[in-house]
C-alpha positions as CSV (number, residue, x, y, z in Angstrom):
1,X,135.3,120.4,71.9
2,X,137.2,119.0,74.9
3,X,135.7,121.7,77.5
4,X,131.8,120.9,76.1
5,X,132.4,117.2,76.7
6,X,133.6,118.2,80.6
7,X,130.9,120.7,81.1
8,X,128.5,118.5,80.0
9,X,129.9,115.4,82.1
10,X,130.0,117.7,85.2
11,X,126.8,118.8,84.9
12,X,125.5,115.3,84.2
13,X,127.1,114.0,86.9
14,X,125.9,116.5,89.8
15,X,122.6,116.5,88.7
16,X,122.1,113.0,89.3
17,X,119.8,113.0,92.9
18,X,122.0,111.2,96.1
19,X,119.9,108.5,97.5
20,X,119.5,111.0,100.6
21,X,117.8,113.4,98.6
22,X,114.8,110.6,97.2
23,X,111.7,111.0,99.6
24,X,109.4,108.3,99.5
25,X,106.2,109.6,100.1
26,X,102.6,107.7,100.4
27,X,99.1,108.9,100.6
28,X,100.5,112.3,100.7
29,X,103.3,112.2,103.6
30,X,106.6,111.1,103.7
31,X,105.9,109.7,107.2
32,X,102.4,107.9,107.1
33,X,102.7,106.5,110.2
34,X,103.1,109.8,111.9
35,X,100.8,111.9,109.4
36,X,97.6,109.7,108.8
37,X,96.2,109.7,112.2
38,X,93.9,106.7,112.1
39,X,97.5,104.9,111.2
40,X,99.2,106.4,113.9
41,X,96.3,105.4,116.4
42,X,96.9,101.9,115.7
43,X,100.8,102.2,116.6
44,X,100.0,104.0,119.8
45,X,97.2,101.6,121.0
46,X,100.0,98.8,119.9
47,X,102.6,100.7,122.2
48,X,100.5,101.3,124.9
49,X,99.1,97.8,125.1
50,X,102.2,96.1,126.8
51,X,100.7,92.8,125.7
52,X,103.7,90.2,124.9
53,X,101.9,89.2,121.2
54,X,103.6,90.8,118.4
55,X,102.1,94.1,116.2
56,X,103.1,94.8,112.7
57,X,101.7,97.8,110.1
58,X,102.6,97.1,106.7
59,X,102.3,99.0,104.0
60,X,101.7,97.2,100.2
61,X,101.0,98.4,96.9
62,X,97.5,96.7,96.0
63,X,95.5,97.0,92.7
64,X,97.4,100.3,91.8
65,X,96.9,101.4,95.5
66,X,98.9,101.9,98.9
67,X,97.5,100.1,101.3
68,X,98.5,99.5,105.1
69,X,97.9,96.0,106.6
70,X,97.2,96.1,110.4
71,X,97.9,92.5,112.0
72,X,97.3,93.1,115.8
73,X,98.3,89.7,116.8
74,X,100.9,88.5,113.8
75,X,101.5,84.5,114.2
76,X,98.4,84.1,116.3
77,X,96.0,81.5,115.3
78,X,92.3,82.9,114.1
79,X,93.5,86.5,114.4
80,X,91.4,89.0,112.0
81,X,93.8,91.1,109.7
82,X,92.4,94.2,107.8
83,X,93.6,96.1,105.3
84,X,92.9,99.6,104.8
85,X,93.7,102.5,102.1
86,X,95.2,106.0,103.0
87,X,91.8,107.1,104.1
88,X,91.8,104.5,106.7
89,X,88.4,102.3,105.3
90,X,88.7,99.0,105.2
91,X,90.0,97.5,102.0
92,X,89.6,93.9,103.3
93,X,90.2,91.3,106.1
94,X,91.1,87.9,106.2
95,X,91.6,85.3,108.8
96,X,89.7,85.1,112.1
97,X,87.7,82.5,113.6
98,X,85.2,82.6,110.8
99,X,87.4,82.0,107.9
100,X,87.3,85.5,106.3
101,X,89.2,86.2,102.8
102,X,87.4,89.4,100.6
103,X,90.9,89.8,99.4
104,X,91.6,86.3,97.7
105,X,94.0,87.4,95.4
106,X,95.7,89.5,97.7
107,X,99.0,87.6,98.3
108,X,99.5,87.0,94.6
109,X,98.8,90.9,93.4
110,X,100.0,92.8,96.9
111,X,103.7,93.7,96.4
112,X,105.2,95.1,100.0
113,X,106.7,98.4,100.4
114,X,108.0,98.3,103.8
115,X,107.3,97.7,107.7
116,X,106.3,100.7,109.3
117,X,105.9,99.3,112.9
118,X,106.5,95.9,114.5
119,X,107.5,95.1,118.4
């Protein structure tokens, strides 16, 4: 009875995945800022811009859905921030000059996966 127990606890035990092995994948990838290319457009355009203002590409979970939130100019006053799904059309925007929210609810039902890019 003793040797089922162990065989059991060792197999239990090393069949548990390590953290390592856990891929997070979104929208199909495991790297969506390398893989979707409209995503990876933004970065580059960010990179290559050498402005001083600060870039982020954040990626939420949004109604069910993974979203990425391109802010070209985060902290900036009247800046225009869209939101877009893995296909890269626009979810909704928010901010500018004009006053635009189609996403009202979006910082009460948007929960944030992680940073892809900021400089």
């Amino acid at each position: 009875m003793k040797v089922i127990f162990i065989f059991f606890s060792i197999v239990f035990l090393t069949s548990c995945p390590n953290q390592e092995d856990i891929h997070y994948t979104t929208c199909n990838t495991s790297n969506p800022l390398e893989d979707l290319t409209w995503l990876k457009d933004f970065k580059v355009s960010f990179e290559a811009s050498g402005a001083v203002r600060k870039s982020k590409i954040i990626q939420y979970t949004y109604k069910d859905e993974t979203v990425f939130l391109i802010d070209n100019c985060y902290d900036c006053a009247n800046n225009l921030t869209t939101v877009y799904n893995c296909k890269g059309e626009v979810i909704c925007e928010f901010g500018g000059h004009a006053g635009v929210d189609t996403c009202p609810d979006f910082k009460n039902e948007a929960f944030l996966d992680r940073i892809l890019y900021e400089n």
